[in-house]
C-alpha positions as CSV (number, residue, x, y, z in Angstrom):
1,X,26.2,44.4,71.3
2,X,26.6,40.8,69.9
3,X,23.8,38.1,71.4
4,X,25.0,34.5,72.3
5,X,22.9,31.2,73.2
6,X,24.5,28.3,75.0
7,X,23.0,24.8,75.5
8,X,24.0,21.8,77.2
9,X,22.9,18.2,77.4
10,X,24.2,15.7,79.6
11,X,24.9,13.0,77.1
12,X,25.6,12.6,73.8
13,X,22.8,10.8,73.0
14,X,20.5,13.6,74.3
15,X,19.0,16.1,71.7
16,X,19.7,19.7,72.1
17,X,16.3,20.2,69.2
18,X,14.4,22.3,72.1
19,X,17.2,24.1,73.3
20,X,17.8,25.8,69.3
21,X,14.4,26.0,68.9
22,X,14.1,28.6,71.9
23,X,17.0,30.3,71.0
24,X,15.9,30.2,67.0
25,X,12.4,32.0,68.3
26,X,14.4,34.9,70.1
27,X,16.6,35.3,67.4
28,X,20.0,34.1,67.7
29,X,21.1,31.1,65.5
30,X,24.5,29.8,63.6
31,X,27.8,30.6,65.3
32,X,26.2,32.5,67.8
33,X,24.9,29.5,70.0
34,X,27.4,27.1,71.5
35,X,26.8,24.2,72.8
36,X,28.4,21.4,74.9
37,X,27.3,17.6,75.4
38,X,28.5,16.8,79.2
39,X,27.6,16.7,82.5
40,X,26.8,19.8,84.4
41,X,28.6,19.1,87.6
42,X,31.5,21.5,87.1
43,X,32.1,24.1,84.0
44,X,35.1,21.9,82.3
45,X,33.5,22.0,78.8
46,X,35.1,22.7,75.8
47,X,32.6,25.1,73.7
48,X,31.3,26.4,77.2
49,X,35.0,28.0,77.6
50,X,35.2,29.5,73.9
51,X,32.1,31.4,74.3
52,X,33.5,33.0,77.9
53,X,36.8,34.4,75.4
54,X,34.2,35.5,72.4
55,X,31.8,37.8,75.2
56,X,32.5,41.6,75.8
57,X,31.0,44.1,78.1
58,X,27.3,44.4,76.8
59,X,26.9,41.5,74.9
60,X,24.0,39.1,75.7
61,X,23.9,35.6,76.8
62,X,20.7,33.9,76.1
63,X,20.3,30.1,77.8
64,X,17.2,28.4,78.1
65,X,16.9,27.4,82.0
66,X,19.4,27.6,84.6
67,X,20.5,24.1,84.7
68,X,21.4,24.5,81.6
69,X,23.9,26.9,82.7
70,X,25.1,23.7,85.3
71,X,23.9,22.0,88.3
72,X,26.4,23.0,90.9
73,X,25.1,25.6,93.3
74,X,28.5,27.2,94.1
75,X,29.6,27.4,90.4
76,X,26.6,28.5,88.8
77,X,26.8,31.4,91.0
78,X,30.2,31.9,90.6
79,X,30.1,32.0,87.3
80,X,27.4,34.2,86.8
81,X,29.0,36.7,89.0
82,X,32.2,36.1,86.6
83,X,29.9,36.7,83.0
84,X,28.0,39.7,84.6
85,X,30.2,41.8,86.8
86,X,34.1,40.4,85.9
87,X,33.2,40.1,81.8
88,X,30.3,42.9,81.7
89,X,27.6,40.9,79.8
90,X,24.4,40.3,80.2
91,X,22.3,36.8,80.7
92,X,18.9,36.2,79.7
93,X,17.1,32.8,81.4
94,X,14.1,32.0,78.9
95,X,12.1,29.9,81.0
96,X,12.7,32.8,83.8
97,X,12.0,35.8,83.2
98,X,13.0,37.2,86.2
99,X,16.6,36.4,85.7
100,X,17.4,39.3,83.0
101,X,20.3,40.9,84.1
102,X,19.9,43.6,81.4
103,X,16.8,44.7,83.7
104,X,17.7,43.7,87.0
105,X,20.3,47.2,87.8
106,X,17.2,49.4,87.4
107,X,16.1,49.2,91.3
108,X,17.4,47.9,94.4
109,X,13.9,46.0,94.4
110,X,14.7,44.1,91.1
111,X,18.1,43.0,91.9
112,X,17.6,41.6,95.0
113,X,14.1,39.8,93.6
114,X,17.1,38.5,90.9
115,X,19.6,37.4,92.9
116,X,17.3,34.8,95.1
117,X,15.7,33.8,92.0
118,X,19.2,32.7,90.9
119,X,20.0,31.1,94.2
120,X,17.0,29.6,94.8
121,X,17.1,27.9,91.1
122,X,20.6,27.2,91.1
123,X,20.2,24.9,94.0
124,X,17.1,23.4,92.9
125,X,19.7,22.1,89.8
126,X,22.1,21.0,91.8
127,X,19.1,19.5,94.5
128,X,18.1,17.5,91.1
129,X,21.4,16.1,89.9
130,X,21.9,14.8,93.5
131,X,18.4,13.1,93.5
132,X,19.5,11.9,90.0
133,X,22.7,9.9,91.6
134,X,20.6,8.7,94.6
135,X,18.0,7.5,92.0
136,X,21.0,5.8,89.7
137,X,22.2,4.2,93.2
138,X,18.7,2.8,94.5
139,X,18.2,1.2,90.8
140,X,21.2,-0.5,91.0
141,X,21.4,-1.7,94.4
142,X,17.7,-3.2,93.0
143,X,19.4,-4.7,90.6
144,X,22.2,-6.3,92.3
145,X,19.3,-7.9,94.1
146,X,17.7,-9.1,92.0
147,X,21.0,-11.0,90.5
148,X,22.1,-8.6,87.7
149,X,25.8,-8.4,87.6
150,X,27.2,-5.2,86.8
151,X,31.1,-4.7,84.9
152,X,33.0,-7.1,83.1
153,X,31.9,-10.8,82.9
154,X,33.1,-13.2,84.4
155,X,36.2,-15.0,82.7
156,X,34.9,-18.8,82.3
157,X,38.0,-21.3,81.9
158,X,38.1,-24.4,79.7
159,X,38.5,-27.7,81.2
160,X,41.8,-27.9,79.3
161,X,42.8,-24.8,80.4
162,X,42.4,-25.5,84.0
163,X,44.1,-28.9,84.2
164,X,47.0,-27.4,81.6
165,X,47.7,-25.5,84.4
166,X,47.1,-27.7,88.0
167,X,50.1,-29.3,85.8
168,X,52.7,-26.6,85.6
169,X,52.0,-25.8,89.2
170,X,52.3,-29.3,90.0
171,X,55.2,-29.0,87.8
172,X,54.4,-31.8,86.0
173,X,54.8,-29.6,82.9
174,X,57.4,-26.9,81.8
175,X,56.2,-23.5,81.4
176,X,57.5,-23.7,77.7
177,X,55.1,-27.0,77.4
178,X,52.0,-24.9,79.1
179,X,52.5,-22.1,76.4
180,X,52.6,-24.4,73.5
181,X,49.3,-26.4,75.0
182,X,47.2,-23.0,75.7
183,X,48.9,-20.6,72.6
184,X,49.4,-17.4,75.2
185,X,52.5,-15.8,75.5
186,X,54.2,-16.4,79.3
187,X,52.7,-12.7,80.8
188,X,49.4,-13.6,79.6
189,X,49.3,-17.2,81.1
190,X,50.8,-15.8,84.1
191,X,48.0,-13.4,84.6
192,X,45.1,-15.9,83.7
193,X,47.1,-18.4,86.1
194,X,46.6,-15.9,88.8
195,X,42.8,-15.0,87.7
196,X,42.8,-19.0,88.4
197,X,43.8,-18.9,92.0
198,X,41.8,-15.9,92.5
199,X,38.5,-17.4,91.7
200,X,38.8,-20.5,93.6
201,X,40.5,-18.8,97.1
């Protein structure tokens, strides 16, 4: 029996410190822990998927807490079912004891006190990350409110560039004479021409 650990952060400017620490205190350390910086919507993660080809039948998979594992009801489950009864292994939640599959087989009483553990938790993550996105959406309506523009600024045109081109379209100017005045090649002032219109419709 070989023991794993996998963590998971959402970003890459998130620390994984606690997550090793945990699994450093039960024991498992170096190659043995993989880990993924990325959301936990869905289970497309690169290090996620080597460790699914490195477990066998009675190996041990040690995360921390259950969103950890993701924050998609349907998946998590899914995928648990997938490590535990398509795979064999077992999975260890550290801040849950409860969910220890290597215990949970011994009565009827203990699996079924298991399984709504794991459903009950797994949509509790995915309950957060949709309060997350409704909180991320509130602050930045609030924003917008208040006048803070989200994106790409706005392109401010020079006084010269403007009346460079009222000319060409007033074709008081040749193109070749509005390239040479503003230095862009034609498909550039062509799009910054249409910008132009855009702005003032």
């Amino acid at each position: 029996m070989k023991i794993y650990a996998y963590a998971r952060v959402s970003a890459r400017d998130q620390n994984l410190d606690r997550q090793l620490k945990a699994f450093a205190d039960f024991g498992v350390s170096g190659n043995r822990i993989y880990a993924d910086k990325k959301s936990g919507k869905d289970f497309e993660r690169k290090n996620y998927s080597k460790l699914l080809k490195r477990l066998r039948a009675g190996d041990l998979l040690v995360i921390k807490s259950i969103d950890r594992l993701g924050r998609n009801y349907n998946a998590i489950i899914s995928e648990w079912s997938k490590i535990v009864n398509t795979i064999g292994a077992d999975i260890l939640v550290l801040d849950m004891p409860l969910l220890d599959t290597r215990t949970k087989s011994n009565t009827l009483v203990g699996k079924f006190i298991s399984d709504i553990v794991l459903q009950v938790l797994s949509f509790v993550a995915e309950n957060e990350r949709e309060n997350i996105r409704a909180r991320q959406a509130e602050g930045i309506a609030a924003a917008k409110s208040r006048g803070v523009r989200f994106g790409r600024p706005r392109t401010v045109y020079s006084k010269e560039f403007l009346e460079t081109v009222r000319a060409f379209k007033l074709k008081n100017i040749s193109l070749k004479t509005a390239l040479a005045c503003t230095g862009m090649k034609q498909g550039n002032f062509y799009y910054h021409l249409h910008q132009c219109e855009r702005l003032s419709a």
